[in-house]
Backbone bond lengths (Angstrom), bond angles and torsions (degrees), N, CA, C in turn:
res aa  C-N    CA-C-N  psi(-1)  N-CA   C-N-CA  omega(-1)  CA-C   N-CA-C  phi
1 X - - - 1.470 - - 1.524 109.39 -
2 X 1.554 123.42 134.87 1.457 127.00 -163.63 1.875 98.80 -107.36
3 X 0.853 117.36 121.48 1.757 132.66 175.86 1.500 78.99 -123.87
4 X 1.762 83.05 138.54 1.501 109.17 155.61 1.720 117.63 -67.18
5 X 1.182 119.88 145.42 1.537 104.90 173.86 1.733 101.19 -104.15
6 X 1.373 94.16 159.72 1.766 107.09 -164.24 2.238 83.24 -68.78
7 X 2.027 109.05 134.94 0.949 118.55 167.11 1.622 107.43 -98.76
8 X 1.260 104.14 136.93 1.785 117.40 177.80 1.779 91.20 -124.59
9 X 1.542 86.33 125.88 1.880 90.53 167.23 1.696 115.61 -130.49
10 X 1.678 104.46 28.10 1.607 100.01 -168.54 1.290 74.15 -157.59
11 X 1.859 105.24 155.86 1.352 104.92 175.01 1.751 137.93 -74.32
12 X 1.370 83.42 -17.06 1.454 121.37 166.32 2.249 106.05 -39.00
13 X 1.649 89.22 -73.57 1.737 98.82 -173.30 1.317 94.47 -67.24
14 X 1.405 136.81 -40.15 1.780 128.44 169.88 1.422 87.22 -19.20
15 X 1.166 92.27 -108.39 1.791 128.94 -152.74 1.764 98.11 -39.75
16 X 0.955 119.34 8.08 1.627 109.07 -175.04 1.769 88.17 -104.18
17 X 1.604 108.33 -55.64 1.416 131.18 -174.16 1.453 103.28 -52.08
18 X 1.305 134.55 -61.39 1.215 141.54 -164.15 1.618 110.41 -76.23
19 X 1.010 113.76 -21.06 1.520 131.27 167.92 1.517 111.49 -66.98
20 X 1.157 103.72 -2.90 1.957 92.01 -159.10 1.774 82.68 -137.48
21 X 1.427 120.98 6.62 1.558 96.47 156.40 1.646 101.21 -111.62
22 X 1.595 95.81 155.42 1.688 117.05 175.13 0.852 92.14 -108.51
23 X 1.705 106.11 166.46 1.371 114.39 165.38 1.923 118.52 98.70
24 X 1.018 147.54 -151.40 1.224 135.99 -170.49 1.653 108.06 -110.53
25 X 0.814 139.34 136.91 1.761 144.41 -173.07 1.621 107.57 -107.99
26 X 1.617 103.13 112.61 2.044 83.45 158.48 1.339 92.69 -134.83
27 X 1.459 95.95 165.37 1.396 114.22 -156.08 1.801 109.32 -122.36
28 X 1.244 131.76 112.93 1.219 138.03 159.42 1.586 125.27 -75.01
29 X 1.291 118.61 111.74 1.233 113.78 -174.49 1.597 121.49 -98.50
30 X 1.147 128.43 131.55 1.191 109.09 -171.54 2.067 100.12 -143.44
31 X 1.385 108.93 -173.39 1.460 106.26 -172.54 1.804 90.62 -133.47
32 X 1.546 110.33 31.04 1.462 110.67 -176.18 1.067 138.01 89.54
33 X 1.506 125.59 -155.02 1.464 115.69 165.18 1.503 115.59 40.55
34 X 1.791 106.80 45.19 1.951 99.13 -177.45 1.463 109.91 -63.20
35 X 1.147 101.04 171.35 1.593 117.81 174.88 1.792 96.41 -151.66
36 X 1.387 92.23 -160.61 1.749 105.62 -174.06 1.400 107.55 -75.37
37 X 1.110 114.35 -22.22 1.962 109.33 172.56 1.023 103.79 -55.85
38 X 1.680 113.07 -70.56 1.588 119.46 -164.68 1.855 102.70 -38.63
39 X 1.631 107.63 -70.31 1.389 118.06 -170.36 1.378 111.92 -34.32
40 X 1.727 120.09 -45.10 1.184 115.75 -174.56 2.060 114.06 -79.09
41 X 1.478 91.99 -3.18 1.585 99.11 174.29 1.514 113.49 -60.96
42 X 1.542 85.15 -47.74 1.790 124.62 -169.96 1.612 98.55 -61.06
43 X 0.795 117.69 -56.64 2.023 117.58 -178.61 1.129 99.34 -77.51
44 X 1.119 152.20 -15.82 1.682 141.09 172.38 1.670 109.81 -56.99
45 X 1.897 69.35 -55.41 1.636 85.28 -177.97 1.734 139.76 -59.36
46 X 1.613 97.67 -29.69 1.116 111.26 -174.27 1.741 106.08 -81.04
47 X 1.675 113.23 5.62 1.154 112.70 -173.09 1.581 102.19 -103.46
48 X 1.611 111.93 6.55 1.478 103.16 -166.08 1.393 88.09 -122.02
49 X 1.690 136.10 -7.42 1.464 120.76 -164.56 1.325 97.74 -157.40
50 X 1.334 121.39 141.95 1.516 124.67 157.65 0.789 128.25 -53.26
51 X 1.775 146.30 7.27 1.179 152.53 -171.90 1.986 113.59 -168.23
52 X 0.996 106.18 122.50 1.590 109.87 175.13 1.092 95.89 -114.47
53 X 1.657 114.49 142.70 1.684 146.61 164.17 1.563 82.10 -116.91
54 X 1.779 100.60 141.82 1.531 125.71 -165.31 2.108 72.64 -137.49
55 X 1.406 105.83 137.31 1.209 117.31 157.68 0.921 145.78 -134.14
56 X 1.692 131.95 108.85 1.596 117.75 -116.14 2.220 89.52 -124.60
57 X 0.862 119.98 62.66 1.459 119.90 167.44 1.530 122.06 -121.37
58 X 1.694 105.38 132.86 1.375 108.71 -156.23 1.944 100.50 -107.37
59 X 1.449 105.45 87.00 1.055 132.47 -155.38 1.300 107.73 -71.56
60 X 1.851 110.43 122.05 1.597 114.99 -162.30 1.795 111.89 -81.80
61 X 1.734 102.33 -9.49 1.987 109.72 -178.48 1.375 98.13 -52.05
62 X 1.912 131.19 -35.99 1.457 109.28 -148.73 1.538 84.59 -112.43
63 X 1.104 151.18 23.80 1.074 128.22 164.21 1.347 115.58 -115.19
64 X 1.694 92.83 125.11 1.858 100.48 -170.81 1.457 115.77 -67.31
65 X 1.469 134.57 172.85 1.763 126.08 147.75 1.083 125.43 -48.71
66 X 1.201 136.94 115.95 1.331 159.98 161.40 1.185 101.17 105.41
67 X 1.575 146.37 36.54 1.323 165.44 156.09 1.823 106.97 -82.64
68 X 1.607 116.87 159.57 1.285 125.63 -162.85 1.392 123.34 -102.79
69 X 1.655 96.71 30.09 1.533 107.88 153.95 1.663 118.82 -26.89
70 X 1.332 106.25 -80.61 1.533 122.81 -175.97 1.583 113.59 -36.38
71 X 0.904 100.44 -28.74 2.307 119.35 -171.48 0.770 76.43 -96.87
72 X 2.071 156.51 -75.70 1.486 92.06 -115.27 1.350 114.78 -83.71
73 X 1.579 82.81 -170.93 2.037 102.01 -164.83 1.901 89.69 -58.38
74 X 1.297 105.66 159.30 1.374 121.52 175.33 1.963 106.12 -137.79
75 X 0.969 121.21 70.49 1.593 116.96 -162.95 1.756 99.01 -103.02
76 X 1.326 127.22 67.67 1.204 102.50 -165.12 2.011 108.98 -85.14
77 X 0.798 114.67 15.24 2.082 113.32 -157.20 2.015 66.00 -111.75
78 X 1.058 128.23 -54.82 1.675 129.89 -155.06 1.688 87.42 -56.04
79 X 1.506 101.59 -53.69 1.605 94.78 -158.98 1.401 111.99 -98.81
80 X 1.609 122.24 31.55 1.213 128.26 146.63 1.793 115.71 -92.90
81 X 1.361 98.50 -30.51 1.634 121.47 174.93 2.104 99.02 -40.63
82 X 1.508 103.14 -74.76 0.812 117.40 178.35 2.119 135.18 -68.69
83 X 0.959 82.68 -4.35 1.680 108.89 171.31 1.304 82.16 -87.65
84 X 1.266 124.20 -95.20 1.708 138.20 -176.99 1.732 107.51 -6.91
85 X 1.524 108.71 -66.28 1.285 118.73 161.87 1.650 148.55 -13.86
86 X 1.966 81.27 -62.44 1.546 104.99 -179.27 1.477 105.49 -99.46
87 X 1.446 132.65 16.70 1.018 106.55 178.61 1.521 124.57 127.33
88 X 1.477 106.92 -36.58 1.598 118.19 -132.58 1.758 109.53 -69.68
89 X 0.698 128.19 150.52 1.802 122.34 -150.64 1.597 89.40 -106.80
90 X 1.757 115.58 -25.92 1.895 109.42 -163.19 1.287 103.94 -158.36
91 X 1.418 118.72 113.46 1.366 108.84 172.54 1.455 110.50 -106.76
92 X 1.272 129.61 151.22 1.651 113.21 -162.29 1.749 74.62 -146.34
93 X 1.549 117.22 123.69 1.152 158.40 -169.56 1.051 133.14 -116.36
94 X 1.597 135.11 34.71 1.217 130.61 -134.69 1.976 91.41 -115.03
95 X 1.567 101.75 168.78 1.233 99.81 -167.52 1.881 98.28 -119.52
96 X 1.339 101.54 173.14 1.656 92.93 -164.60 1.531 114.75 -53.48
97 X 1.254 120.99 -14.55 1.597 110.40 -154.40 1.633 109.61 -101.50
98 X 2.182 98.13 -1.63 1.548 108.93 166.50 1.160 108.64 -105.33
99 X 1.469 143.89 5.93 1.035 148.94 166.47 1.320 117.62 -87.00
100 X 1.572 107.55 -47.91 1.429 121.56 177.75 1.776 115.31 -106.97
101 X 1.021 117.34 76.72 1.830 98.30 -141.01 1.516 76.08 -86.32
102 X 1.203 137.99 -28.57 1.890 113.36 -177.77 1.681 112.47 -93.34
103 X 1.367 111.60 35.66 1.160 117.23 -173.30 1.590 115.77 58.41
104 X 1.542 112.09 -169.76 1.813 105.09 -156.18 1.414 109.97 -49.60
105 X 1.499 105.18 145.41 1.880 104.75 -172.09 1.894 95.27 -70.18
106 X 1.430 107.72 135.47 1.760 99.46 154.52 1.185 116.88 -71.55
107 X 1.409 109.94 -37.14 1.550 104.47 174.76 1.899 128.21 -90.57
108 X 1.270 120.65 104.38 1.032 107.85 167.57 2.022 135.69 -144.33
109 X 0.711 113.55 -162.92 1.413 104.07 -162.28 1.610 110.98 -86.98
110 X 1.314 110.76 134.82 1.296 132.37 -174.67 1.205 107.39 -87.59
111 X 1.985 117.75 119.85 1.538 100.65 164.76 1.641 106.87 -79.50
112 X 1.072 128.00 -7.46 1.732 114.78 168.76 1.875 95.50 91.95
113 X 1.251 106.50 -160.71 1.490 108.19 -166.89 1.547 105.84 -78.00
114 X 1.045 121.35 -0.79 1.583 129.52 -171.99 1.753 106.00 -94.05
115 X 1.035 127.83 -11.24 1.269 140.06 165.10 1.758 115.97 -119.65
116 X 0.824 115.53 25.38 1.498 133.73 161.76 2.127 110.77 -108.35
117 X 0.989 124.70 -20.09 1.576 119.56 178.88 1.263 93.15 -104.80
118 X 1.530 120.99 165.68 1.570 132.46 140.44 1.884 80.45 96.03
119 X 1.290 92.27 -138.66 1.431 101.96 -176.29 1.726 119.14 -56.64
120 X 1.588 100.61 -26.72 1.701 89.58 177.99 1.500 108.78 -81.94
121 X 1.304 118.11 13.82 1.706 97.04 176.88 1.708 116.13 -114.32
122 X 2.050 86.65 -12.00 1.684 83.26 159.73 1.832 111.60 -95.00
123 X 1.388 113.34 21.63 1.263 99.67 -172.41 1.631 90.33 -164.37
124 X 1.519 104.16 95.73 1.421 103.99 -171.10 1.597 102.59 -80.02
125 X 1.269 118.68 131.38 1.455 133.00 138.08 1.764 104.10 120.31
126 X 1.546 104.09 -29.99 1.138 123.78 152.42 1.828 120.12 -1.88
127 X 1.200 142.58 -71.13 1.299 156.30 145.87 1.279 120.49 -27.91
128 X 1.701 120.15 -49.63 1.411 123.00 163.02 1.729 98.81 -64.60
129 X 1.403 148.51 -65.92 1.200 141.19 -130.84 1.748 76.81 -73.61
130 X 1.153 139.75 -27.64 1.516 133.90 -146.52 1.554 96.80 -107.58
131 X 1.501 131.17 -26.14 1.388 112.57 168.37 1.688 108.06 -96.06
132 X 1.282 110.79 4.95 1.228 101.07 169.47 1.680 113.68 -82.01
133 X 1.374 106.51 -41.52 1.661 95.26 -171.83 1.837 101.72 -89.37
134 X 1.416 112.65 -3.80 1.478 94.79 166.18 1.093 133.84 -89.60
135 X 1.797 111.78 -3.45 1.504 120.28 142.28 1.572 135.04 -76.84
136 X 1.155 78.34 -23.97 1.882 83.71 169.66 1.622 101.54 -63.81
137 X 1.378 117.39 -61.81 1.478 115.72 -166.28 1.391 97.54 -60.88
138 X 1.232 142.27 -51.42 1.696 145.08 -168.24 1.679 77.57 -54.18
139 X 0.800 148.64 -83.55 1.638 142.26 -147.72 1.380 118.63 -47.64
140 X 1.670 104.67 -42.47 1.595 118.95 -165.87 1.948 90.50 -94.44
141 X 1.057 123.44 -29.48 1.341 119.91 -167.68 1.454 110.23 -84.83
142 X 1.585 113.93 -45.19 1.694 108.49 172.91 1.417 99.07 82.85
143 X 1.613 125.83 42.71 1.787 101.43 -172.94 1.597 103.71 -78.02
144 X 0.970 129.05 -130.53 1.017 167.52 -154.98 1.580 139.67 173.58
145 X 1.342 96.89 -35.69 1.727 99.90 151.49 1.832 92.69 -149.82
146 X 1.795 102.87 168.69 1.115 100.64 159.51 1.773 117.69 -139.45
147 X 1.163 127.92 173.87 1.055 121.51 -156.29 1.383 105.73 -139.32
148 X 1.796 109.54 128.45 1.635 106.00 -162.62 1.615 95.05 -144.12
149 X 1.370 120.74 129.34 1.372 132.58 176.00 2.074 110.19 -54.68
150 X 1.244 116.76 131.13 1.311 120.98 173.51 1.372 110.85 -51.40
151 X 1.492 136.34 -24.96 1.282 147.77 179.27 1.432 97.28 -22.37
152 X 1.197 80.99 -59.86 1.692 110.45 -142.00 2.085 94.29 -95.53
153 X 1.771 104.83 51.11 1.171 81.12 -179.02 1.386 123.05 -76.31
154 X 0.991 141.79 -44.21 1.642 145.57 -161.76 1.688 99.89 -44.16
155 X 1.274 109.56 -53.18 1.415 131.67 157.74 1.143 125.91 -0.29
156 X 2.084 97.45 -73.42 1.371 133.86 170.41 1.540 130.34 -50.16
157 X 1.321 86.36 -55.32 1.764 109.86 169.11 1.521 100.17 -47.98
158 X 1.541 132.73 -53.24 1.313 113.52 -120.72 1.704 80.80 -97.50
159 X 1.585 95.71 -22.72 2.023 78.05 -173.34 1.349 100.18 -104.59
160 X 1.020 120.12 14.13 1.808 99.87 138.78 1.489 122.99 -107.00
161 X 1.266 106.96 17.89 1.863 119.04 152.93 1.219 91.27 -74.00
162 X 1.464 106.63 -87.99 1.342 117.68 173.39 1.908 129.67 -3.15
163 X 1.435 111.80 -62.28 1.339 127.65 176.36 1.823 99.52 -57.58
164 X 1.274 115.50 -55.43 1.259 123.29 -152.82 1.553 108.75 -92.43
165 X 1.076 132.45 -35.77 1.611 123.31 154.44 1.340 114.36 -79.99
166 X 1.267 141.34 -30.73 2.008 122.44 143.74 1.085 110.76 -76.61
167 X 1.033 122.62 34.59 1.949 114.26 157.45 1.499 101.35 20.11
168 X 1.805 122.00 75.92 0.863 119.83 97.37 1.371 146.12 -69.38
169 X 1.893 99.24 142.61 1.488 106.23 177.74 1.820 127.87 -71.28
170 X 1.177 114.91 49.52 1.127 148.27 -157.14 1.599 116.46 -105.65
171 X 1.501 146.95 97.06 1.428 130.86 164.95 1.553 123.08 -64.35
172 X 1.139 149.57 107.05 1.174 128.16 -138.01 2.219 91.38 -114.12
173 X 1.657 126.31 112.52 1.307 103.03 -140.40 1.707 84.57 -123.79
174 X 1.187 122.55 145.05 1.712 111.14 -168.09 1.413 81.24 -115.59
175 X 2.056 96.71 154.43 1.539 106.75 178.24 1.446 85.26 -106.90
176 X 1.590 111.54 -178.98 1.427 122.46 172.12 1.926 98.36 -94.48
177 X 1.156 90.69 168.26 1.697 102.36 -154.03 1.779 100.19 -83.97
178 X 0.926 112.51 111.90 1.698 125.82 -172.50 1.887 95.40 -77.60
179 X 1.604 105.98 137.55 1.406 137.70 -155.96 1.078 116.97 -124.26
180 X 1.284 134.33 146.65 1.693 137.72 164.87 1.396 95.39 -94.53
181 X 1.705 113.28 146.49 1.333 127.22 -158.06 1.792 110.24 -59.28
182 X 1.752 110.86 -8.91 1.770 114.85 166.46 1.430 105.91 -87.13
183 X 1.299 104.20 -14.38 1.754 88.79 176.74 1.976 111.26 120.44
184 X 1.566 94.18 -24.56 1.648 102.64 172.23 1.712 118.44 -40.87
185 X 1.258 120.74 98.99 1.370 121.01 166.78 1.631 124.77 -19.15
186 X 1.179 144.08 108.43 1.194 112.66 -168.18 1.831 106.74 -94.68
187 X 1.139 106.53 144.51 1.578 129.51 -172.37 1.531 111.22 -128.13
188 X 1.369 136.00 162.51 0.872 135.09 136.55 2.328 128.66 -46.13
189 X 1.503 89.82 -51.16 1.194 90.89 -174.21 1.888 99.28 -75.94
190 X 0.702 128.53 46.54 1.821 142.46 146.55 1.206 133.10 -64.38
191 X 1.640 90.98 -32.97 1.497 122.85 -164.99 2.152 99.89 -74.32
192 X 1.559 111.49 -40.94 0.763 139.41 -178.65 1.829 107.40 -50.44
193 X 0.895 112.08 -21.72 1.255 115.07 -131.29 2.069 96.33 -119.11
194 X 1.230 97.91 112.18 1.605 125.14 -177.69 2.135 101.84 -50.15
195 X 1.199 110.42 150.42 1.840 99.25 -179.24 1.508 86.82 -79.91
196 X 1.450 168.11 -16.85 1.314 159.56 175.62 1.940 105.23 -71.79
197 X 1.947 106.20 -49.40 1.421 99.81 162.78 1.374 139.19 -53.26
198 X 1.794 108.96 -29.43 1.102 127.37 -167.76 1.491 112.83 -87.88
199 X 1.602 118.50 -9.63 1.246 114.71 155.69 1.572 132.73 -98.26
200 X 1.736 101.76 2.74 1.433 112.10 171.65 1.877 90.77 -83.10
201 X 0.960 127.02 -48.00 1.758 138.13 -177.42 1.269 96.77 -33.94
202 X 1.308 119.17 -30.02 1.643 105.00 -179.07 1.343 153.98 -68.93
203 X 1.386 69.84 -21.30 1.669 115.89 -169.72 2.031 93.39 -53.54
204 X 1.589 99.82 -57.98 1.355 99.74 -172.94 1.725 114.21 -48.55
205 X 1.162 102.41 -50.29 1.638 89.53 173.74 1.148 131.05 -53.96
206 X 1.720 94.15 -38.38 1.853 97.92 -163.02 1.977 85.37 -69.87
207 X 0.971 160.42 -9.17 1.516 158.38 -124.07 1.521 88.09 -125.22
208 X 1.108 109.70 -56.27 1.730 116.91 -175.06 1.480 102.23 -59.56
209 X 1.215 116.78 -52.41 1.435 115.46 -147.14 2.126 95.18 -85.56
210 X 1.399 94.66 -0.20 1.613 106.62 171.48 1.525 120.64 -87.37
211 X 0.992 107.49 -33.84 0.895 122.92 131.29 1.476 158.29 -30.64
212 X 0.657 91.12 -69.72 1.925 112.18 171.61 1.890 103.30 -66.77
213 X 1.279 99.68 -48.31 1.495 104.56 173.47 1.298 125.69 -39.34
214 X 1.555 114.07 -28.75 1.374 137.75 -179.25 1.292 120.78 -109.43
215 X 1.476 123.01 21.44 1.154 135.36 162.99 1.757 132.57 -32.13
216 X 1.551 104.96 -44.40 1.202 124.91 -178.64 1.369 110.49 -94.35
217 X 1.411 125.33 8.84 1.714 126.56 163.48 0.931 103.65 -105.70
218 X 1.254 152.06 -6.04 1.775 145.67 168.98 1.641 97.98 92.54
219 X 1.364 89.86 162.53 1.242 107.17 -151.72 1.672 122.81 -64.42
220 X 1.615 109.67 0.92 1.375 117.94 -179.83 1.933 106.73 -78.95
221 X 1.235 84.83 -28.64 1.749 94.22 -168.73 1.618 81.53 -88.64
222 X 1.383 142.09 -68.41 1.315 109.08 -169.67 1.281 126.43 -62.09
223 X 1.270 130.66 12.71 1.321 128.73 177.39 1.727 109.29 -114.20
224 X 1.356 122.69 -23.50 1.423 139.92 162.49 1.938 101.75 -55.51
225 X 1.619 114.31 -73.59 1.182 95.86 179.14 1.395 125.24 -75.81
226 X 1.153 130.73 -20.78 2.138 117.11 162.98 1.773 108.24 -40.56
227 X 1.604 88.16 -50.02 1.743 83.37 -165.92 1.284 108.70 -69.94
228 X 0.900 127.55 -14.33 1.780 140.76 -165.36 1.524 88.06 -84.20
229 X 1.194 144.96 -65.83 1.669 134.19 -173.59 1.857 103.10 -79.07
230 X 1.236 124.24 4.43 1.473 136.51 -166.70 2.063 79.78 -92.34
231 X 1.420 110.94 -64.68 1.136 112.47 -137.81 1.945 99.01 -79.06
232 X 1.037 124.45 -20.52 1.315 131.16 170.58 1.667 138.11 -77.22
233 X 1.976 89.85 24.18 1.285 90.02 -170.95 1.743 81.02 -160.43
234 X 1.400 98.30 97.27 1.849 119.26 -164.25 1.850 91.99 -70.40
235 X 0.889 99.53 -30.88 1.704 98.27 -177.15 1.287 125.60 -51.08
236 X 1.305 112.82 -40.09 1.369 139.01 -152.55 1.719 100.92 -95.02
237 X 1.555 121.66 69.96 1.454 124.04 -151.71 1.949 96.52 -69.36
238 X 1.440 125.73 109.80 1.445 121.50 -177.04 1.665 91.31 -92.20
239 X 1.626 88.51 123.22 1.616 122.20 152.39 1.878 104.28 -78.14
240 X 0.637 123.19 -65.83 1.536 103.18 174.61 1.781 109.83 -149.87
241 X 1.211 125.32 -176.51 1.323 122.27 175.57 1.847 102.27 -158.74
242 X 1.050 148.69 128.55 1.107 149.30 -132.39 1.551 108.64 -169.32
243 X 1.489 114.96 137.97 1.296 125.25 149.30 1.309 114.53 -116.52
244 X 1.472 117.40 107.13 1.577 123.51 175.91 1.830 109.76 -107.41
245 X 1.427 86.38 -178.03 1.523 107.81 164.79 1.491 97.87 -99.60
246 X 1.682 88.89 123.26 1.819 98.74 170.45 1.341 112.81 -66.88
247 X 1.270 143.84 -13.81 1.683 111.99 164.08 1.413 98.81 -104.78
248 X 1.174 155.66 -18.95 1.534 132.69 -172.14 1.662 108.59 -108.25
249 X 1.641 122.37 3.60 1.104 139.39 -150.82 1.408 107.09 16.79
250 X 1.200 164.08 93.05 1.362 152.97 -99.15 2.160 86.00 151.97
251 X 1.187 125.98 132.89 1.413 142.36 -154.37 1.864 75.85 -91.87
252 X 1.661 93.44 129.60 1.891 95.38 174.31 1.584 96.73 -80.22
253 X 1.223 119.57 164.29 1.357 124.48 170.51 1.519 104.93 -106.56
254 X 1.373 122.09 153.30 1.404 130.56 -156.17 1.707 107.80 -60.86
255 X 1.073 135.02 -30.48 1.354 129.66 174.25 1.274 103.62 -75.47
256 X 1.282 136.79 -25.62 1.822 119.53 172.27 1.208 139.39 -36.82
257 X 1.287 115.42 117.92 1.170 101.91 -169.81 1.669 105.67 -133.84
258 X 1.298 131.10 135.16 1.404 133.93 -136.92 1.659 127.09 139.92
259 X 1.611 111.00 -176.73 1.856 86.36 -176.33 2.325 101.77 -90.56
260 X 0.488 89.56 -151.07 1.543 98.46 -152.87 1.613 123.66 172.05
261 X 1.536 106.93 138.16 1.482 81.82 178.14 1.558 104.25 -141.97
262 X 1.131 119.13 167.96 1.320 133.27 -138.56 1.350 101.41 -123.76
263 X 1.662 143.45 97.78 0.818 138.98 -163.90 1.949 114.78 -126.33
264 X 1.429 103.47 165.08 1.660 88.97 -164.47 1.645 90.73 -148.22
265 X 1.106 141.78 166.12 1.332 140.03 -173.62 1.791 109.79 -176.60
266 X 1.392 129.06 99.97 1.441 129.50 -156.20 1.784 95.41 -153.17
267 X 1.589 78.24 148.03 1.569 84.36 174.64 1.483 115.92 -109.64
268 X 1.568 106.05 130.76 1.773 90.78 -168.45 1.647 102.85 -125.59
269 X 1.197 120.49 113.59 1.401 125.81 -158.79 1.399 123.43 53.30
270 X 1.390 161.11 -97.36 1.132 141.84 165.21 1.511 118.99 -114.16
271 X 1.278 109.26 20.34 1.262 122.62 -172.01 1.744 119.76 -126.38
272 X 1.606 94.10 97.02 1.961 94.53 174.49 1.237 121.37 -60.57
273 X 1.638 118.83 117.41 1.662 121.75 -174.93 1.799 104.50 -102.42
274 X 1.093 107.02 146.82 1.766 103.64 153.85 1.303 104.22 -132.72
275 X 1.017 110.80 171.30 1.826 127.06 173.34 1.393 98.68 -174.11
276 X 1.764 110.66 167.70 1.701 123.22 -161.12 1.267 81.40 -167.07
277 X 1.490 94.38 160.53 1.304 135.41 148.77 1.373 140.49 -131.95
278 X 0.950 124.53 146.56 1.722 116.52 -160.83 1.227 107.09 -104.08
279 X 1.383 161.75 113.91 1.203 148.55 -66.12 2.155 99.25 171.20
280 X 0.826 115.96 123.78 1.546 120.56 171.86 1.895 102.86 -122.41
281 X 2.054 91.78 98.26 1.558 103.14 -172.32 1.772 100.91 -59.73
282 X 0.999 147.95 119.65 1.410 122.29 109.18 1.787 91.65 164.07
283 X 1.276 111.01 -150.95 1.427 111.47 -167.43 1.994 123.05 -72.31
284 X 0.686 106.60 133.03 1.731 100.52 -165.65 1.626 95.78 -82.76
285 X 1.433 124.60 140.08 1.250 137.26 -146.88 1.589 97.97 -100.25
């Protein structure tokens, strides 16, 4: 059964809205444009709290100059449709000038050297603009836990650094990364993406899952075959491809043996993709 969920777009209707649920709050954050990831964020969530806040602002801190601010998708009636759908008890909608009401913060939060590699070094500053407004919303939202797709691991990591050295009172809980039945990561920027682009896009999965196949030879052989289906598809321009340690992201060295994750980041026609996999190095018992 589809109920509308109550919309708040000022901080004002927040705090009136969020006041009037009992019971436990988690909060899905998103920058719009839902699809089946978000939704399946949204039912995780609703399995950990009596109440979900969905938060739908497409936040101008992480997007650099000459980045796809201006494009992205803006679907907001679609992704109340689907809030409505799953459940969602609060959607809080606010636009930059109630988020930021004295314009850009001077002060804001540093991911530190852990948001400087991987995605922060093709996208400087990027990580700060993204733990800045995901503390702002943790402040104005009050969850109790929050809920963030593996996609987006580097992401993941940093705001539960983030949560856990500012002691916020916050559970910070990752889903596994929701797929189209070939394996395509699903993203918003998908939408972007030509049916000729969308079969170079594949490449990244099929690379991971080449990966992963080679789990039990250590990490030279899983990084030999990703790049090996990486390198046979000229289209698919790779920004980097990596086997790290999932909390220090730090390059494993070939005797490691442990979980690990497997990350890929390429540009395929005008649209930058990433996708990962989380990886258990060595012989299966």
């Amino acid at each position: 059964m589809t109920s509308q969920p109550v919309v708040a777009h000022s901080r004002e209707d927040l705090l009136h809205a969020r006041k009037s649920l009992q019971g436990t709050v988690a909060t899905v954050m998103t920058m719009g444009a839902l699809h089946e990831g978000h939704a399946e964020l949204i039912r995780t969530a609703k399995k950990s709290a009596d109440h979900v806040i969905v938060t739908i602002f497409l936040n101008p801190l992480q997007f650099a100059a000459g980045e796809d601010l201006s494009r992205y998708p803006q679907t907001l009636e679609d992704d109340l449709t689907i809030c409505g759908r799953e459940g969602v008890s609060l959607v809080f909608a606010p636009t930059p000038d109630v988020v930021y009401p004295q314009g850009e913060p001077g002060v804001r939060v540093s991911a530190g050297a852990l948001g400087e590699v991987l995605e922060g070094a093709s996208r400087p500053g990027h990580f700060d603009g993204v733990l800045t407004v995901v503390a702002k919303l943790m402040h104005l939202v009050q969850p109790d836990f929050a809920f963030y797709g593996q996609k987006d691991a580097q992401q993941l990591l940093l705001i539960r650094r983030m949560a856990r050295d500012l002691d916020f009172p916050v559970e910070v809980i990752a889903v596994p990364t929701v797929r189209e039945a070939d394996g395509l990561a699903l993203s918003s920027r998908n939408t972007y993406l030509s049916p000729s682009d969308r079969e170079v896009a594949l490449t990244l999965s099929r690379a991971l899952q080449a990966g992963a196949d080679q789990v039990v030879n250590g990490p030279a052989a899983v990084r030999r075959a990703a790049r090996d289906v990486l390198v046979r598809e000229p289209l698919a321009l790779v920004d980097y491809l990596v086997l790290v340690h999932p909390e220090t992201l730090e390059q494993v060295p070939e005797w490691y043996r442990g979980p690990a994750l497997l990350a890929v980041a390429a540009k395929v026609g005008t649209t930058r993709l990433i996708d990962n996999q989380p990886l258990e190095i060595g012989p299966t018992a």
